[in-house]
N, C-alpha and C positions, 0 to 999 in steps of 0.2 A: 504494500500500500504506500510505503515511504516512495520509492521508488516509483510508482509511476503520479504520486503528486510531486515531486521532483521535476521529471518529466514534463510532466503538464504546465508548471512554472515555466519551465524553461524557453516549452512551447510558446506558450503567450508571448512571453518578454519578448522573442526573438519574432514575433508576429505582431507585435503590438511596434515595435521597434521601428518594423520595415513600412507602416503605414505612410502617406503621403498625410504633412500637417499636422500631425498626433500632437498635441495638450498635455500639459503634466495632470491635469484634471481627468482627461481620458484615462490614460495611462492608471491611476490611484482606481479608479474606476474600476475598468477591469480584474486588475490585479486584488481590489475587494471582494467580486463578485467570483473569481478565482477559490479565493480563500474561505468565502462561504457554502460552495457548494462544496472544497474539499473537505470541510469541516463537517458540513453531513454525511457524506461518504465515512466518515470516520464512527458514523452513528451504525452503520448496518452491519457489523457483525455482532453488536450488542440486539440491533430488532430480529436479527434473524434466531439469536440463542433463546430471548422472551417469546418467540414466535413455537421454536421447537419443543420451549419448556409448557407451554397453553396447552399444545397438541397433545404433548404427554400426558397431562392433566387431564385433559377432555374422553383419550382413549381409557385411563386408569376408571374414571368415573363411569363411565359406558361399561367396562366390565364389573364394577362392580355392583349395579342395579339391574347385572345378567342373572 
């Protein structure tokens, strides 16, 4: 996950770089909007464990009202 938010940093910067007229305002922009969605990215393997443990739960209770 380090690793390809790295990447993706990198991406930008060298794409945000190469635009014609780019703003340091642009620029902070992106690079925000970058770090917010890596930052949720950071959130899914925490919803996928809450996801797997419900499942668990929901099979446990179905067997046991068998």
């Amino acid at each position: 996950m380090e690793l390809f938010s790295i990447a993706l940093s990198a991406a930008v910067i060298i794409r945000v770089a190469s635009l014609p007229h780019i703003e340091p305002g642009t620029i902070y922009a992106m690079l925000a909007y970058l770090w917010n969605f890596i930052s949720s990215l950071n959130h899914v393997p925490t919803l996928v464990q809450q996801l797997s443990r419900l499942k668990d739960i929901a099979r446990r209770m179905d067997q046991s009202l068998q």
